[in-house]
C-alpha positions as CSV (number, residue, x, y, z in Angstrom):
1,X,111.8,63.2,121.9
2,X,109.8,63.8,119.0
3,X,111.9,67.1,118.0
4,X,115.3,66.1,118.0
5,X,118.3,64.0,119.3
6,X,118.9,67.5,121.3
7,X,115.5,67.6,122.6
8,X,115.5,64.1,123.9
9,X,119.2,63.9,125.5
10,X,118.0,67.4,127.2
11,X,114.7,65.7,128.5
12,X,116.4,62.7,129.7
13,X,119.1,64.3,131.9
14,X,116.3,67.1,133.6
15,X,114.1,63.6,133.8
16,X,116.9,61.4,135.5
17,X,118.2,64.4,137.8
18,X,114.5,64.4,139.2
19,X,114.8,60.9,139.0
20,X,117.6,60.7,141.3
21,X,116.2,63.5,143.5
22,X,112.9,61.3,143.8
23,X,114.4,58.1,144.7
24,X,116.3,59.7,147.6
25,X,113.6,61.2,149.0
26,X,112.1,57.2,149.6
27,X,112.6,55.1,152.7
28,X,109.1,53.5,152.4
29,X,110.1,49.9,150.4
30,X,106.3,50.3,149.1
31,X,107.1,53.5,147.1
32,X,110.0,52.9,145.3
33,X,108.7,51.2,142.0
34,X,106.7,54.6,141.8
35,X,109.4,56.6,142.7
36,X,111.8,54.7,140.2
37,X,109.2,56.2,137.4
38,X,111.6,59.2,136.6
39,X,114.7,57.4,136.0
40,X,113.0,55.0,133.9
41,X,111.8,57.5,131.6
42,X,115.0,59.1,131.2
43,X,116.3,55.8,129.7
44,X,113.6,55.6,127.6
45,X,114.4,59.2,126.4
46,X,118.3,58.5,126.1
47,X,117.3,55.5,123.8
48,X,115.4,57.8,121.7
49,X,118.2,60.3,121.4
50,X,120.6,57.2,120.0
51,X,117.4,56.9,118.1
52,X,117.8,60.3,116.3
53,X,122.0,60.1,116.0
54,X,121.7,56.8,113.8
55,X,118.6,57.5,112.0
56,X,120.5,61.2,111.1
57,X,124.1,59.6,110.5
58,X,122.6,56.0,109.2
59,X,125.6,52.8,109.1
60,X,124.6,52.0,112.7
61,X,122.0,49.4,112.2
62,X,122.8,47.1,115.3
63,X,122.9,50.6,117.6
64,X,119.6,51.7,116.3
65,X,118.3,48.3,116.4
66,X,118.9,48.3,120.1
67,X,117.7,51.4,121.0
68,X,114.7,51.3,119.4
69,X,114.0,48.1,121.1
70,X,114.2,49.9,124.4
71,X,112.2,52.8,123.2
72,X,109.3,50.3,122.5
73,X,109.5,47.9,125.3
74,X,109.0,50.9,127.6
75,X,106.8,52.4,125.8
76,X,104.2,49.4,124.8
77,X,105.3,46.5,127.4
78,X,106.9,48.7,130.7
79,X,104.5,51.0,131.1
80,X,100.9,49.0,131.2
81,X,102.4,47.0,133.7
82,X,104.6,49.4,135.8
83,X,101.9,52.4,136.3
84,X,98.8,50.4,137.8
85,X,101.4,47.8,139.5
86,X,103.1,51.4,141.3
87,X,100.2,52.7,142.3
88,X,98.8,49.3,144.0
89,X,102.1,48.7,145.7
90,X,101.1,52.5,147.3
91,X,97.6,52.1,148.2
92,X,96.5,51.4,151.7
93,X,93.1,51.6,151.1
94,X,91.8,47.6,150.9
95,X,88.3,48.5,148.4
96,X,90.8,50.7,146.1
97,X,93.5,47.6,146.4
98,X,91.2,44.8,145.3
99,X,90.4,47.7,141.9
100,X,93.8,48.5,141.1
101,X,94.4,44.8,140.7
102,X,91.9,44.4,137.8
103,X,94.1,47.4,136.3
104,X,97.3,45.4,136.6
105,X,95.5,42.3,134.8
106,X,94.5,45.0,132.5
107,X,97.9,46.2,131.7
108,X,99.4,42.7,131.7
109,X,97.3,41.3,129.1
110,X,98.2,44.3,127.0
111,X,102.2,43.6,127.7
112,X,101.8,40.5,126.4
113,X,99.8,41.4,123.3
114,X,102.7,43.6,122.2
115,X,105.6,41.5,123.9
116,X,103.9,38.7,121.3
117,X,103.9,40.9,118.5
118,X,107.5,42.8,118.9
119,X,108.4,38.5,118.5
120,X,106.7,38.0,115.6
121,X,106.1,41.0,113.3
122,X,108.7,43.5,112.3
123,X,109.0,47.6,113.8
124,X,111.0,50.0,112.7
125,X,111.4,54.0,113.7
126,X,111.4,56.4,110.4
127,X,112.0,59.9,110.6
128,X,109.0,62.6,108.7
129,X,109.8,66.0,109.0
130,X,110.6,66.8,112.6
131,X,109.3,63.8,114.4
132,X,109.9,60.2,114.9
133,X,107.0,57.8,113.9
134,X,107.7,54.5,115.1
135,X,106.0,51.7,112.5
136,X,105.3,47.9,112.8
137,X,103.5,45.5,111.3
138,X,101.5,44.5,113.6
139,X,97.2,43.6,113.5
140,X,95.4,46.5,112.1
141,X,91.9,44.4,113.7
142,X,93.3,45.1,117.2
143,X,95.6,48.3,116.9
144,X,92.4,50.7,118.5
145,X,91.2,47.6,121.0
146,X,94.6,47.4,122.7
147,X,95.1,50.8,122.4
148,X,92.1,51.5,124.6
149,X,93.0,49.0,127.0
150,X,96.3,50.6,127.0
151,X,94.7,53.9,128.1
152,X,92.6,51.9,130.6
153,X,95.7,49.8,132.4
154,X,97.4,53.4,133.0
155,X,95.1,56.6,133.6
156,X,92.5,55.5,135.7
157,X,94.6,53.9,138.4
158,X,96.4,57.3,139.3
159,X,92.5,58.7,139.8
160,X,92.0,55.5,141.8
161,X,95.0,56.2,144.2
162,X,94.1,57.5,147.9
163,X,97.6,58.9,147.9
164,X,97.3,63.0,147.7
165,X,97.8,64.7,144.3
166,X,97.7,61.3,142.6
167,X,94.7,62.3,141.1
168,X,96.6,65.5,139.6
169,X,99.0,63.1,137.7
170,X,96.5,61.5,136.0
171,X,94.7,64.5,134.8
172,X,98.0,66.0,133.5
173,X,98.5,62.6,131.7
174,X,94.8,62.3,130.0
175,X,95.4,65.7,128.8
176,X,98.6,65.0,127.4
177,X,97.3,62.1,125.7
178,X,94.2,64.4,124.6
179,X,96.4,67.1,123.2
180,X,98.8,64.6,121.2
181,X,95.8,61.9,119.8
182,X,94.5,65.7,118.2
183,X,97.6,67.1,116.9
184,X,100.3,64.7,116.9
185,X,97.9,61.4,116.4
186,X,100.7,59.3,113.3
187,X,103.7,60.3,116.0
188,X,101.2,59.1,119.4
189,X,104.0,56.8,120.9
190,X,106.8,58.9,120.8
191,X,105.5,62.5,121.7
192,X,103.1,61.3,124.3
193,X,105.6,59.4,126.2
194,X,107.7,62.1,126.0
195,X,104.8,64.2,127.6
196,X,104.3,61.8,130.2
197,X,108.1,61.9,131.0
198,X,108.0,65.6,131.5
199,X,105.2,65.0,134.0
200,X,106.6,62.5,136.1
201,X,108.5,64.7,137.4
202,X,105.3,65.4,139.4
203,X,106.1,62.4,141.2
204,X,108.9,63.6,143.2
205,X,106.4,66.4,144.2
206,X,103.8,63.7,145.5
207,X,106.5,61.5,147.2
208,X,107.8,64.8,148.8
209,X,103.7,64.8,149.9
210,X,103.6,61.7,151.6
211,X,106.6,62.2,153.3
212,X,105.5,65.6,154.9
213,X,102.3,63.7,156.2
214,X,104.1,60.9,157.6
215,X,106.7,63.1,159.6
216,X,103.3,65.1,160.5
217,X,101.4,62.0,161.7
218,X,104.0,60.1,163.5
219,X,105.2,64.2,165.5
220,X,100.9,63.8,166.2
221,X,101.5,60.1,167.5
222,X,104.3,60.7,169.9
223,X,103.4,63.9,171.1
C-alpha cells in the first residue's frame, strides 16, 4: 500500500488467501462477482507493490507503466462499476433492485469519466516520504464532482443491500474513507483502497452468512 512495497505484497497475499477462501465458499451463480471482491483487490495491491520496487530501483519504466495502469483502473474505473453492480446481482428484494440500478448508472458514468481521461491526459505515481501519491492531469473543474459521485456509486449500495451484515461493510468503508479524506487526504487513492482491501475481507464473513441461512431455511422447508 501506501507504506511500502512490503506492506502491499503482505496485504495482497492475506487479501487473495481470503479471496480464495471466499470464492469457495459460493455455489450461488448470483454471488460470485461479490465474492470475487477479495481477489481483485489483491491484484490491485500486488500492482502497487511492483509499484514501489520500480519507483525504489527506477530503469523499469514499461513495468511501472503497467502496474500503475492496473492500480488505477481498479481503483477509478473497476470499482464504481463492480461494488453497486455486486450488490444488485445479490438483492432479492424487487423495490431495493430497481435503487441499486440508479447506483450502477451512477458508477458507470463515473468509469467512463476517468476511462476518458486515463486516454487523454497523462498520470503518473510519485513517491513523498512514505506514501504513494498517484498524480494526473486531469480537470481540476470536476476532480470534487466526480469524486462525490464516486462515493455515491459505492457506499450507499452496501447500506441498500437486504443481505445481512451488508450494511456493516459499508459503515467500515465510510469510516475508512472518513479517517483517510482527514489524515491522508494528497495520498486518498492509494491508502483508502488499501483500507477498503483490508475490509473485504468481511465479505467472506457475509458470504459465510448467507450460506448458514440458506442451509437453515431449506433444513426448515424439508422438515
Amino acid at each position: 500500500m501506501c507504506f511500502s512495497a512490503g506492506a502491499s505484497f503482505t496485504g495482497g497475499i492475506i487479501i487473495a488467501a481470503a479471496g480464495i477462501a471466499t470464492i469457495r465458499k459460493v455455489s450461488n451463480p448470483s454471488q460470485k462477482l461479490f465474492a470475487s471482491i477479495p481477489l481483485l483487490f489483491a491484484l490491485q495491491q500486488f500492482s502497487e507493490g511492483v509499484v514501489w520496487l520500480t519507483l525504489r530501483s527506477g530503469g523499469y519504466e514499461t513495468i511501472q507503466y503497467v502496474a500503475t495502469l492496473i492500480f488505477m483502473v481498479m481503483a477509478l474505473i473497476v470499482w464504481p462499476v463492480l461494488m453497486p453492480l455486486s450488490a444488485l446481482k445479490m438483492e432479492s428484494v424487487k423495490r431495493r433492485k430497481r435503487l441499486l440500478f440508479a447506483f450502477v448508472a451512477a458508477g458507470v458514468l463515473v468509469s467512463a469519466y476517468y476511462a476518458f481521461c486515463m486516454v487523454y491526459w497523462d498520470f503518473f505515481p510519485a513517491i513523498e516520504g512514505n506514501h504513494i501519491q498517484y498524480r494526473g492531469d486531469f480537470p481540476k473543474a470536476l476532480r470534487n464532482p466526480v469524486f462525490a459521485l464516486y462515493i455515491i456509486a459505492t457506499i450507499p449500495p452496501l447500506f441498500i443491500s437486504s443481505v445481512k451484515r451488508m450494511p456493516l461493510m459499508g459503515a467500515l468503508i465510510f469510516i475508512s474513507c472518513l479517517i483517510t479524506g482527514i489524515f491522508y487526504k494528497e495520498y486518498l487513492t492509494s491508502v483508502w483502497c488499501f483500507f477498503a482491501a483490508l475490509i473485504s475481507v468481511v465479505i467472506y464473513w457475509i458470504l459465510n452468512e448467507v450460506a448458514v441461512e440458506s442451509k437453515q431455511e431449506f433444513t426448515q422447508a424439508v422438515a
